[in-house]
C-alpha positions in Angstrom: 0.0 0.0 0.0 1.4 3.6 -1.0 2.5 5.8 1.9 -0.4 9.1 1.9 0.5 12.1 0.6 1.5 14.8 2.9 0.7 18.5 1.6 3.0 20.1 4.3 6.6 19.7 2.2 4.7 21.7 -0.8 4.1 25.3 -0.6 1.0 26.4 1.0 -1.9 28.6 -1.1 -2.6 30.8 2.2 -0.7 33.0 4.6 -2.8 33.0 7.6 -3.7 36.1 9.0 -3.5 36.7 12.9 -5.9 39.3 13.1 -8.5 39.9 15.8 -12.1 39.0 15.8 -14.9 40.7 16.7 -16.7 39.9 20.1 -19.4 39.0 17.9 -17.4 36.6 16.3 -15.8 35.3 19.0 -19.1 34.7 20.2 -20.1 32.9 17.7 -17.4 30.6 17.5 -18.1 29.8 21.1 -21.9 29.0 20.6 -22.2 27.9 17.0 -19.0 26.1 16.3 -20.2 22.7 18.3 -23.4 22.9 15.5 -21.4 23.5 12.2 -17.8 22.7 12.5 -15.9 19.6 11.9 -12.9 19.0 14.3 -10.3 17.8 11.9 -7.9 15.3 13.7 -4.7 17.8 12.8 -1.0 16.6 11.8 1.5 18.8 12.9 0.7 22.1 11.6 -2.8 23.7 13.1 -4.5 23.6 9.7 -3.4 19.9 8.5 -5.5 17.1 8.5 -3.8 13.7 9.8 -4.3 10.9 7.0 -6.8 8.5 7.9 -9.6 10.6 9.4 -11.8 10.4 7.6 -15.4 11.3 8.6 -18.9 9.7 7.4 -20.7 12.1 5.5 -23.8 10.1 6.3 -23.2 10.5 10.5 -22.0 14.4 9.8 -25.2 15.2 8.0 -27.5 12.5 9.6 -28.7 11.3 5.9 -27.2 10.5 2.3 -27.6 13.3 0.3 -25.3 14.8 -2.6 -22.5 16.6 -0.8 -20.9 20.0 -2.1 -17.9 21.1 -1.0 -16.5 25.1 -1.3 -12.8 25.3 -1.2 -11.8 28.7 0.3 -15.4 30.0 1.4 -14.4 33.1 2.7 -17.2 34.6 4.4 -19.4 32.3 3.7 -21.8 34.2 1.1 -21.7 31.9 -2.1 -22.3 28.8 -0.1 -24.8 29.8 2.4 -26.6 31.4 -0.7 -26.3 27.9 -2.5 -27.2 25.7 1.4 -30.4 27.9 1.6 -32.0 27.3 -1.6 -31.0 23.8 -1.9 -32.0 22.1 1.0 -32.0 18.8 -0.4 -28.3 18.6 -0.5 -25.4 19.0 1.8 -22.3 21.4 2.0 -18.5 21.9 3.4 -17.1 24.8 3.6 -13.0 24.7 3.3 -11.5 28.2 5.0 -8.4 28.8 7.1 -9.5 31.9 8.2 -11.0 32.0 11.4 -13.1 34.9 11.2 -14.5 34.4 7.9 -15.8 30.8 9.6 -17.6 32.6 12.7 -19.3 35.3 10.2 -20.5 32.2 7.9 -21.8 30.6 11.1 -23.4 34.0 12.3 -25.2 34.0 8.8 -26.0 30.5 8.7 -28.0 30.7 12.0 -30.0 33.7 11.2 -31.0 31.6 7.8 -32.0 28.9 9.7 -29.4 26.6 7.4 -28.7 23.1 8.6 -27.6 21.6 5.9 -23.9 23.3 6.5 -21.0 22.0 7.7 -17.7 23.8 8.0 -13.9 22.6 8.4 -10.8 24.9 9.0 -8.3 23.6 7.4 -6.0 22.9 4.5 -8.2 22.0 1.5 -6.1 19.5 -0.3 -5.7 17.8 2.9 -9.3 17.7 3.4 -10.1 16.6 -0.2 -7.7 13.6 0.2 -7.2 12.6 3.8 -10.7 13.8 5.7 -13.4 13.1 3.1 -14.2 9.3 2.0 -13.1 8.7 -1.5 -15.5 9.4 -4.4 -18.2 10.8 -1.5 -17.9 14.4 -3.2 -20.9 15.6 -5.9 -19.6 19.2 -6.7 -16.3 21.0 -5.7 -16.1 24.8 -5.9 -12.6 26.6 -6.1 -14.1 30.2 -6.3 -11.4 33.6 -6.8 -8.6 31.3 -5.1 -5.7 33.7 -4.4 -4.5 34.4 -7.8 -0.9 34.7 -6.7 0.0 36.9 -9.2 3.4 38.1 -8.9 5.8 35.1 -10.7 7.8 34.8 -7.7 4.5 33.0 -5.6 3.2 31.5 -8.3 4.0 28.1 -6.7 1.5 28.9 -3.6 -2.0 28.5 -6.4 -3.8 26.2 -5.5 -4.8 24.2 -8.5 -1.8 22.9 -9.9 -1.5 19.2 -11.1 -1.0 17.7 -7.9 -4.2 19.4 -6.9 -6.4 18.0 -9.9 -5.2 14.4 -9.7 -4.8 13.8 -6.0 -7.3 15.7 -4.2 -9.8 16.9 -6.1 -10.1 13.6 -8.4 -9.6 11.7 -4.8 -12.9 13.3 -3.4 -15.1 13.9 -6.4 -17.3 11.0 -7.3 -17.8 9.2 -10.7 -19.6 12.0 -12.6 -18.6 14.5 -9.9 -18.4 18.1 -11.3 -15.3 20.7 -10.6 -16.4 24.2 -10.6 -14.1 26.7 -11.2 -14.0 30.8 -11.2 -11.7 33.6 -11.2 -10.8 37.4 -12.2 -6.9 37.2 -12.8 -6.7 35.9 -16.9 -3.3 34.4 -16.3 -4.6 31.7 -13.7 -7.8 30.9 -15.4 -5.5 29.6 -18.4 -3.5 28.3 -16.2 -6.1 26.1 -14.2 -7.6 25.5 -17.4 -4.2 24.0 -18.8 -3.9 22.0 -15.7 -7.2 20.4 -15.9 -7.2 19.6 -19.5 -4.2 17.8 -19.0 -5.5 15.9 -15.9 -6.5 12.3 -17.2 -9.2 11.9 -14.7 -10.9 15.0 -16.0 -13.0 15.8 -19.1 -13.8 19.2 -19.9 -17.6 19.7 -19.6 -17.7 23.0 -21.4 -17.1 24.2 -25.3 -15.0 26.9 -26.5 -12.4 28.9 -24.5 -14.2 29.0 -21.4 -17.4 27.5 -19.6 -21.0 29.9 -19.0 -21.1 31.7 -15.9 -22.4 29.0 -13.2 -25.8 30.5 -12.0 -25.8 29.0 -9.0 -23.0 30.9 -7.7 -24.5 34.1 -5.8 -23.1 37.4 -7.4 -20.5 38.5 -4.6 -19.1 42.0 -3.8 -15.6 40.5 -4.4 -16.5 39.5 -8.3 -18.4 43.1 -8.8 -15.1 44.3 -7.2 -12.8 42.6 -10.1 -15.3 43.0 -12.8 -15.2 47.1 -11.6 -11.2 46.9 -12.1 -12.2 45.6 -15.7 -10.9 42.5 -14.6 -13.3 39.5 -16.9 -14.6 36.8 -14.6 -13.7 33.1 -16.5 -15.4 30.0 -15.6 -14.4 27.1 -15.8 -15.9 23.2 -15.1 -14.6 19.6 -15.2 -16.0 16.4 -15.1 -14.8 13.4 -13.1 -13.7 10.6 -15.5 -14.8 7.5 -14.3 -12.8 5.0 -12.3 -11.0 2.2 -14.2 
């Protein structure tokens, strides 16, 4: 059997930020976290997720339901947007930012969602080492952290590694990869990336894919599209299994 694959010797796609929550956050994290956070049996680092925990969807969630995962959900707005208006299914949120967790939880309470579960941790490591294989219907990798000076180009997230171990770990037979961003140079490079990944098939024609409608309309993409900066979507198909 091969040894997992530890994420911690490759550069990371975040720089954590120490700042200071709000008491209204910090309250939140104190009331709402038992409700809708995972506990992620952690490695060495504080974001890492130790191989071989993984959870059961079905005991998370309390049902078997098609799961959708966000990877870097900020704030929250695009999934609890997506959580509330399809009830029928279930959702993770990926962040390492502690604050932008207790203002999703804040929102999600005053929706009434429960159909929202969040994790702080390293995405990759949740994709491959904290979610059951193939247990994953849609992943979203919204405006990741374009990275845009050449020197940290290495910290994007979706590079090959990326495609074909954790997000073709986690995504089902079928499963569909969203993907979204303002900065041109990453879109073609994801897009290179995931055509060349053999457990994807694109699931668009022409350049790039239709704007996916059920992603909510965030200040942060008017923000790009204000700096003229084009929004490109992308979206991938999981291959299935041999």
């Amino acid at each position: 059997m091969s040894e997992p694959v530890s994420f911690r010797d490759r550069p990371l796609s975040f720089v954590r930020r120490s700042g200071r929550m709000t008491d209204g956050q910090e309250r939140a994290w104190a009331d709402l976290a038992p409700r809708y956070v995972l506990e992620a049996p952690r490695d060495e680092a504080a974001t890492s997720v130790r191989p071989g925990a993984v959870i059961s969807p079905r005991d998370v969630w309390g049902r078997d339901a098609a799961l959708i995962v966000e990877v870097g959900s900020g704030q929250g707005h695009a999934i609890i947007h997506a959580a509330s208006s399809r009830p029928e299914d279930d959702f993770l949120a990926v962040e390492v930012f502690t604050a932008g967790l207790a203002r999703t939880m804040l929102n999600a309470e005053q929706a009434g969602i429960e159909n929202l579960r969040l994790v702080e941790a390293n995405a990759p490591e949740v994709l491959a080492h904290l979610l059951p294989a193939a247990s994953v219907t849609e992943l979203w990798v919204f405006f990741p952290d374009p990275w845009h000076k050449n020197k940290h180009n290495k910290r994007r997230l979706v590079t090959a590694e990326f495609a074909s171990v954790a997000a073709a770990t986690a995504l089902r037979d079928g499963g569909v990869l969203r993907l979204a961003t303002d900065w041109e140079q990453y879109a073609r490079q994801m897009r290179d990336v995931l055509d060349a990944a053999p457990e994807f098939t694109r699931g668009f024609e022409g350049g790039w894919a239709d704007r996916f409608d059920g992603r909510i309309l965030t200040a942060f993409e008017r923000k790009g599209a204000r700096a003229g900066r084009e929004i490109r979507d992308l979206v991938y198909v999981r291959r299935p299994r041999t």
